[in-house]
C-alpha positions as CSV (number, residue, x, y, z in Angstrom):
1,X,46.8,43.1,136.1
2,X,48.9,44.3,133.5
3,X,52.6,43.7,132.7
4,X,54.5,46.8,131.9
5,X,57.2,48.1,129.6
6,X,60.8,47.7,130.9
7,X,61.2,51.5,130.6
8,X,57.9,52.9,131.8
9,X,57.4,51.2,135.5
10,X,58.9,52.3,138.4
11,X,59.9,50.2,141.3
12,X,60.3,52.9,143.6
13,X,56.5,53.5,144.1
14,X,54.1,51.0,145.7
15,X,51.6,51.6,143.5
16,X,53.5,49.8,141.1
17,X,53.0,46.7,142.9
18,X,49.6,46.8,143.1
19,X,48.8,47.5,139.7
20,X,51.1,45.1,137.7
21,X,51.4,41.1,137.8
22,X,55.5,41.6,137.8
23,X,56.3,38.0,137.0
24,X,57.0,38.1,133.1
25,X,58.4,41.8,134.0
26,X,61.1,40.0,136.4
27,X,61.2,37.4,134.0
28,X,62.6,40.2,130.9
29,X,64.7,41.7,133.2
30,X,66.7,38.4,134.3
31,X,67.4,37.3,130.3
32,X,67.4,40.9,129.3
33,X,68.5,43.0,131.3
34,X,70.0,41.7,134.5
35,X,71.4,45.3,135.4
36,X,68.6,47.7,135.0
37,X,68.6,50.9,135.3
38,X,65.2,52.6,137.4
39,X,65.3,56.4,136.6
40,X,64.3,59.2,138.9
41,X,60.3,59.6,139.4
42,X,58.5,62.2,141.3
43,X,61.4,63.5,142.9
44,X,63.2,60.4,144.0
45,X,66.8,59.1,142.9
46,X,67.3,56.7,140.1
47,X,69.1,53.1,141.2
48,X,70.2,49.6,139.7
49,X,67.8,46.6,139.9
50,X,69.6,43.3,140.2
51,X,67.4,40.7,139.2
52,X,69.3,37.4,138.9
53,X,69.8,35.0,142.0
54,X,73.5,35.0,141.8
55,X,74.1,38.7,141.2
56,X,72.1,39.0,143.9
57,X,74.4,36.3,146.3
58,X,77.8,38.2,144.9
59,X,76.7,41.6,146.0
60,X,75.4,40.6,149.8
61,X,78.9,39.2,150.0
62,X,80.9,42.0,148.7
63,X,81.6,44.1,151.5
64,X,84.6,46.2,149.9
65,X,82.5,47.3,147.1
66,X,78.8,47.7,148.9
67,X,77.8,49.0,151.9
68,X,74.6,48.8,154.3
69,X,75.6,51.9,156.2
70,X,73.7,54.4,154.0
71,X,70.2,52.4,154.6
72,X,68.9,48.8,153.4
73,X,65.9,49.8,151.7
74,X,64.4,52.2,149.4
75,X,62.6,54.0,151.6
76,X,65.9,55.3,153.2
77,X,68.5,54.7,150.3
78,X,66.0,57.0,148.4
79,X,66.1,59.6,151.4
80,X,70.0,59.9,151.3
81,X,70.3,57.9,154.9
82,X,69.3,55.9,157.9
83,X,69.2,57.2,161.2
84,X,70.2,54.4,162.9
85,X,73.9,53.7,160.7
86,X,76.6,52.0,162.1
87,X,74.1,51.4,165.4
88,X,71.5,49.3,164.2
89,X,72.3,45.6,163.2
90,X,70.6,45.6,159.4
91,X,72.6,49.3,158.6
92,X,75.9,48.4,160.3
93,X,79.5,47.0,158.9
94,X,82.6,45.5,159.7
95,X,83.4,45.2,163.3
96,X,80.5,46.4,165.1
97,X,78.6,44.5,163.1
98,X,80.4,41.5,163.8
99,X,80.5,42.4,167.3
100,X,76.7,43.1,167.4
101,X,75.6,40.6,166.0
102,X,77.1,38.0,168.4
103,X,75.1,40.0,171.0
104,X,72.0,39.1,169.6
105,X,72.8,35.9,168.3
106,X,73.0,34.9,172.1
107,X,69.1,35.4,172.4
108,X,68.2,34.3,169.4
109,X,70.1,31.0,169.1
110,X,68.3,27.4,168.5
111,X,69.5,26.6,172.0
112,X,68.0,29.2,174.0
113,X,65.0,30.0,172.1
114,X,63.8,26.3,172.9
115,X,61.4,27.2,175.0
116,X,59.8,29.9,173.4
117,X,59.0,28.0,170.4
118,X,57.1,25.3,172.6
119,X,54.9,28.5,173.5
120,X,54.6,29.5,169.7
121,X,53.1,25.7,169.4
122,X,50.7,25.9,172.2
123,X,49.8,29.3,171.3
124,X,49.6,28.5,167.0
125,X,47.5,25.1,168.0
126,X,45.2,26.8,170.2
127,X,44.3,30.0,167.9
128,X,43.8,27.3,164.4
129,X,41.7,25.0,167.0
130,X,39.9,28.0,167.9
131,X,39.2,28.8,164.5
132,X,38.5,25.4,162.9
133,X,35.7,25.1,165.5
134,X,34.2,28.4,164.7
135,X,34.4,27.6,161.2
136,X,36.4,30.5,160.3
137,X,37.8,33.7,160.2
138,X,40.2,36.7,159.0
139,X,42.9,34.7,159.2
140,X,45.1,37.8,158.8
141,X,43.7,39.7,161.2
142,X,43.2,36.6,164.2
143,X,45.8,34.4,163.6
144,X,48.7,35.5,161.5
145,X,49.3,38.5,163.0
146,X,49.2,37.4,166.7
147,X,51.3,34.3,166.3
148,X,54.7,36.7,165.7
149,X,53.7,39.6,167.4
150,X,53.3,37.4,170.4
151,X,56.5,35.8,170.3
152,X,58.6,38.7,169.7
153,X,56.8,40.5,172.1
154,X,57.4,37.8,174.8
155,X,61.2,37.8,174.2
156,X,60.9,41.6,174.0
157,X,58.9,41.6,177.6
158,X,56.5,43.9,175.9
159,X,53.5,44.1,178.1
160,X,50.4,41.8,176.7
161,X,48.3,45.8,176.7
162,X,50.6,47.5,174.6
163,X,50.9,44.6,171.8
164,X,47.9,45.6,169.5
165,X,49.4,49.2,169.7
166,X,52.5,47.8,168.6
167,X,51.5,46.1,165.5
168,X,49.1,48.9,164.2
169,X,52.7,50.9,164.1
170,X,54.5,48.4,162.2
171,X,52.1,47.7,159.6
172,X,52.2,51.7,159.1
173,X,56.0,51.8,159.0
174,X,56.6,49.8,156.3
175,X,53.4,48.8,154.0
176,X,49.6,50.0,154.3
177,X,46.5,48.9,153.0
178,X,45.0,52.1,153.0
179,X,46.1,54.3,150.0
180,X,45.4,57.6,152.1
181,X,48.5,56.7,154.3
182,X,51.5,58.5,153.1
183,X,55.0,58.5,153.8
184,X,54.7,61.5,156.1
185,X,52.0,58.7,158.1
186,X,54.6,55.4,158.0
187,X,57.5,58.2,159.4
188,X,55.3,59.2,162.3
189,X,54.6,55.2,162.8
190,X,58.6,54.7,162.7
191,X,58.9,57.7,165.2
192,X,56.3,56.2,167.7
193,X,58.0,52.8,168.0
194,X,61.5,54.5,168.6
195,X,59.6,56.4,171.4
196,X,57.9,53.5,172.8
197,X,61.1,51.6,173.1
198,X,63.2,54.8,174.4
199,X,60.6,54.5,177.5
200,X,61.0,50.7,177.9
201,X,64.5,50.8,177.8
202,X,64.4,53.6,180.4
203,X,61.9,51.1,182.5
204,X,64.8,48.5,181.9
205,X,68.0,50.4,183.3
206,X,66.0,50.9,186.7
207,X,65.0,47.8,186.9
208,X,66.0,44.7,184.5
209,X,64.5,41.5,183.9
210,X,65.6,38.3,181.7
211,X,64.0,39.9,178.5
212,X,66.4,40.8,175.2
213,X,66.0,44.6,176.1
214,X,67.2,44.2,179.5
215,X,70.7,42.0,178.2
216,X,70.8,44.6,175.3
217,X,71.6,47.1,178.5
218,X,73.6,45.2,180.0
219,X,75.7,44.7,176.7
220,X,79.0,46.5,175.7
221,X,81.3,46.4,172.6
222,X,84.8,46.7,173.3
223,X,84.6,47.6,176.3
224,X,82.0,50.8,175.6
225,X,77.8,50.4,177.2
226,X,75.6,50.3,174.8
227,X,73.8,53.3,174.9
228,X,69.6,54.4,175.0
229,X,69.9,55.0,171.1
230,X,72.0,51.7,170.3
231,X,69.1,49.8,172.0
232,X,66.3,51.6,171.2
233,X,66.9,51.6,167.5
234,X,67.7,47.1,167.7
235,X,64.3,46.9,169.1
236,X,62.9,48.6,166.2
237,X,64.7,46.4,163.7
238,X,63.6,43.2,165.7
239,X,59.7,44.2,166.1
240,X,59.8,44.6,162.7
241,X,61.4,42.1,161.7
242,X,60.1,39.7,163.8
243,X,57.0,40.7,162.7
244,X,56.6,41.4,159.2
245,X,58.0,38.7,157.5
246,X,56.6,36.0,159.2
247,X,53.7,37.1,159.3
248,X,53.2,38.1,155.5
249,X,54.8,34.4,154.8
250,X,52.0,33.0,156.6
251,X,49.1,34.7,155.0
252,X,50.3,33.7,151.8
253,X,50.6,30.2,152.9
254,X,47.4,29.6,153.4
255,X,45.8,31.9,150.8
256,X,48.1,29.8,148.0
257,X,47.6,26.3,150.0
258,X,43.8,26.9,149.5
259,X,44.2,26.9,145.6
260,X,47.2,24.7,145.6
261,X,44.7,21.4,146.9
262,X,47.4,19.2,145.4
263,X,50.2,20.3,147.3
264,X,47.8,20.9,150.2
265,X,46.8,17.2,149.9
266,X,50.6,16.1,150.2
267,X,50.8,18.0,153.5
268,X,48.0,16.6,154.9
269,X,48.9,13.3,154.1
270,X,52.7,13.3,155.2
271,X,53.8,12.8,151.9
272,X,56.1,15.9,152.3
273,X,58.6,17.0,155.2
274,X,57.4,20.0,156.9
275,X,60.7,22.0,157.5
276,X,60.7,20.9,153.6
277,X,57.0,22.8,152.9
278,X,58.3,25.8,155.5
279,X,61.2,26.4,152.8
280,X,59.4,26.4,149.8
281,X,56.5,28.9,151.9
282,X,59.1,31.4,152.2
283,X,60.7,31.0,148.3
284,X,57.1,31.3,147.4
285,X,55.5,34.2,149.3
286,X,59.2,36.2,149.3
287,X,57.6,38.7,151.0
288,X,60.9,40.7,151.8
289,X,60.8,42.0,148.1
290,X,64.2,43.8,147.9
291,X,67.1,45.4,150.2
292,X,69.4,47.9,149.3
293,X,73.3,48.5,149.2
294,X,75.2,51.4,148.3
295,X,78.5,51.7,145.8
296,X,81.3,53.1,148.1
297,X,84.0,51.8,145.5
298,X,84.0,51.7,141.8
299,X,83.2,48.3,140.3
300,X,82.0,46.6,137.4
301,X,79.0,44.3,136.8
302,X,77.5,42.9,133.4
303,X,79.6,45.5,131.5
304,X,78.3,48.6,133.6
305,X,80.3,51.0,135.8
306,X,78.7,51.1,139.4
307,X,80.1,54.7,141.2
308,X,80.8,55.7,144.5
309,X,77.3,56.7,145.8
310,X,74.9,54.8,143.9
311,X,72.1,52.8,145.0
312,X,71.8,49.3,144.0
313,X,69.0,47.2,145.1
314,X,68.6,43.5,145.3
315,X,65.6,41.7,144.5
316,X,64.2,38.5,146.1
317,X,61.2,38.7,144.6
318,X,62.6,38.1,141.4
319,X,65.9,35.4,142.6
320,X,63.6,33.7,144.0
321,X,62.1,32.7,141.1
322,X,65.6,32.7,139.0
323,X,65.1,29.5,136.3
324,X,69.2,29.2,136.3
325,X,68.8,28.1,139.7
326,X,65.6,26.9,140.5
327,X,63.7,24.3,138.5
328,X,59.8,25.4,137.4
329,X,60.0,28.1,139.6
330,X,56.6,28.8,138.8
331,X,55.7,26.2,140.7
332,X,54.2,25.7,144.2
333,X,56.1,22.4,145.3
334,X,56.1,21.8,148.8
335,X,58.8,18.9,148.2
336,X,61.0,21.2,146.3
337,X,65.0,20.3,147.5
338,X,67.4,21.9,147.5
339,X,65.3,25.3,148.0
340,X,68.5,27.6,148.9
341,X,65.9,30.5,148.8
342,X,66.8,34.0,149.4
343,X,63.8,35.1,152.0
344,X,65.9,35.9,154.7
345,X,69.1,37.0,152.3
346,X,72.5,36.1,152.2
347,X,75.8,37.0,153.8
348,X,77.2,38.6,156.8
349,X,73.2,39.9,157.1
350,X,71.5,36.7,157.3
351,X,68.1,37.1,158.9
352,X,69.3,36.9,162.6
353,X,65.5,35.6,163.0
354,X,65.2,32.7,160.4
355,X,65.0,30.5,163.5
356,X,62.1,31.2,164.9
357,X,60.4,32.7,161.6
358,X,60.7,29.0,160.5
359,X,59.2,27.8,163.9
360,X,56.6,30.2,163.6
361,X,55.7,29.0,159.9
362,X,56.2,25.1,160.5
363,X,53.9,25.1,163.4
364,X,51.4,26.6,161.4
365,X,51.3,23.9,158.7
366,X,51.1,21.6,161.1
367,X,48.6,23.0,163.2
368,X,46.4,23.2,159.4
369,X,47.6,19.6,159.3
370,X,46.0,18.1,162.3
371,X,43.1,20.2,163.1
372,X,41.7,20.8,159.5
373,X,40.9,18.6,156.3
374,X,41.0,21.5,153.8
375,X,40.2,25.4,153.7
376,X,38.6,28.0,151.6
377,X,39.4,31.6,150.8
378,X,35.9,33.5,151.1
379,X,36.3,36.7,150.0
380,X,38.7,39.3,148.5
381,X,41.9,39.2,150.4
382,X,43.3,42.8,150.8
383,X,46.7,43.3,149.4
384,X,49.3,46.1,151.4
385,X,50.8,48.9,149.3
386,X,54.5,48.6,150.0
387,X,57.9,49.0,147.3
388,X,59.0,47.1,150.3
389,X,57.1,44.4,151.7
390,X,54.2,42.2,149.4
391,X,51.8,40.5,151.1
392,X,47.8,41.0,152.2
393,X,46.5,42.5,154.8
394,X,43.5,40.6,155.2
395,X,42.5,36.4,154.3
396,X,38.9,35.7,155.0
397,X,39.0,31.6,155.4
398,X,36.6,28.9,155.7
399,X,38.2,25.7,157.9
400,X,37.0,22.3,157.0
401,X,37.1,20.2,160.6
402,X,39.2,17.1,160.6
403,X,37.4,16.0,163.7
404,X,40.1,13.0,165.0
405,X,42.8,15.9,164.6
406,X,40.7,18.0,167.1
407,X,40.3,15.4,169.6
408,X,44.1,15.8,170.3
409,X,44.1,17.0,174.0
410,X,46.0,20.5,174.6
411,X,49.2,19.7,176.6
């Protein structure tokens, strides 16, 4: 892959991402130019890339100066809007936000999501046991993308028949890995899963359950219901985001851990703490590559004047690999501390799911950990095409047995 000229690559197209190794792009930016300018293309909007970790931190706190309401990512900052502003978590401020977010903070707290992460372990050790034994597999495709679908699913009460439906829309929505799917294509996937949700939330008011949809129902803010749309459009952001990012994270876990046999090697022989490994996973693999805010007051930043209206976008895929705060960044270590990474971001939106993403990704390594002695990629791993999300789509894997580990009796 390439690295491209400053001025010649756009970051509002996915094809840039697929074409160009960005590191030593990233890298110019951050000692270079740390507020960069990406000018209109093809008939999108130009915007500021912020490319330094603590830039980055400064402008998720700022809410006087930046906003969410006018969309989080490109794909909607670029479109002039989200729907779902001032009603869905990610795209809302101030007090409803507040207010929101203790609503679903309630369901997905340490406390009460106990018990489903001793089903993410019974269900992760089963589906790598399973696989060891075979010898292999797409790991994409068998494990990595039914370990979070599954869980967020189950707290969703999504029935077990409509989950593979489910994730074929949210890997449209967002990413692809098939360059004939176009924007008009990931709109209609967005459009399906606000459907789908619309009918369950229907389901839900005639008869609730102990799932999230059914307390979303039952849920007011000052005193007001929350209504079809309010509910409808939080599923969307939790299926997606219960989905994506861990399940990117772990692809690239094991695709990096099978060429990183050192770091593998400390794993496997306890040399390193997990929820230590889990950390540096999700600095490495970053797959969240950006969000968005938009300039609702004028303000200054490295010498340039930001004005009401324009778009600035924040970049974890290059903060989390900032050397002013992170020693040999370009490093896999799985003992890396401290590891203040910015996967999940920063702020007032904090990844409401960095719980059980974390669960999700730490039963995985030890699930690799006891049932397997090493791995092998063995064959091309498909990337997705995404100014959004980086990642693969597929991981064919080889599993080396550790036969005591797989004598362990399932519980």
């Amino acid at each position: 892959m390439s690295s491209p000229a400053l001025d010649t690559l756009d970051l509002g197209d996915p094809d840039t991402f697929a074409d160009h190794d960005l590191d030593a792009f990233w890298r110019r930016l951050r000692d270079t130019a740390p507020m960069h300018w990406n000018p209109p293309a093809d008939g999108r909007r130009g915007f500021w890339v912020l490319s330094r970790y603590d830039d980055i931190v400064a402008t998720y706190r700022d809410n006087a100066n930046f906003t969410s309401e006018r969309g989080n990512v490109l794909v909607t900052l670029l479109e002039g809007g989200d729907a779902g502003a001032g009603r869905m978590l990610a795209v809302t401020d101030g007090h409803r936000h507040h207010e929101l977010r203790k609503i679903l903070q309630r369901v997905l707290s340490p406390r009460v999501l106990n018990e489903v992460a001793q089903t993410v372990r019974a269900n992760t050790r089963q589906w790598i046991r399973e696989a060891v034994e075979s010898g292999g597999c797409d790991f994409a495709e068998q494990i990595a993308s039914r370990i979070p679908m599954t869980t967020i699913s189950n707290l969703l009460g999504v029935p077990e028949q409509d989950r593979e439906f489910l994730l074929s829309l949210t890997k449209t929505a967002l990413s692809t890995d098939d360059e004939d799917v176009d924007e008009v294509d990931s709109e209609m996937a967005r459009n399906e899963i606000l459907m789908y949700f619309m009918e369950v939330v229907e389901e839900r008011r005639d008869s609730p359950g102990d799932d999230v949809i059914s307390m979303l129902v039952g849920s007011s803010i000052d005193g007001a219901p929350l209504s079809d749309e309010d509910v409808v459009l939080n599923c969307y952001s939790l299926i997606i985001g219960g989905d994506e990012t861990s399940r990117l994270t772990m692809i690239d876990c094991v695709r990096t851990l099978a060429v990183e046999t050192g770091q593998w090697r400390r794993l496997k022989h306890g040399e390193v703490a997990v929820d230590t490994a889990v950390d540096e996973v999700l600095r490495w693999a970053s797959p969240t590559m950006h969000f968005g805010r938009s300039v609702v007051r004028e303000t200054e930043l490295h010498g340039v004047t930001l004005r009401p209206g324009e778009i600035v976008t924040l970049w974890h895929a290059s903060g989390n690999r900032d050397e002013r705060v992170f020693e040999r960044p370009g490093d896999f270590d799985l003992g890396r501390t401290p590891n203040k990474h910015l996967a999940f971001g920063y702020g007032p939106h904090f990844c409401l799911g960095s719980y059980l993403a974390k669960v999700e990704i730490s039963e995985l390594l030890q699930a690799l950990r006891d049932f397997t002695t090493g791995f092998e990629q063995t064959d091309e791993a498909l990337p997705i095409r995404s100014n959004f999300l980086t990642g693969f789509s597929t991981l064919p894997v080889r599993f080396l047995p550790d036969h005591s580990g797989l004598k362990e009796v399932l519980q």
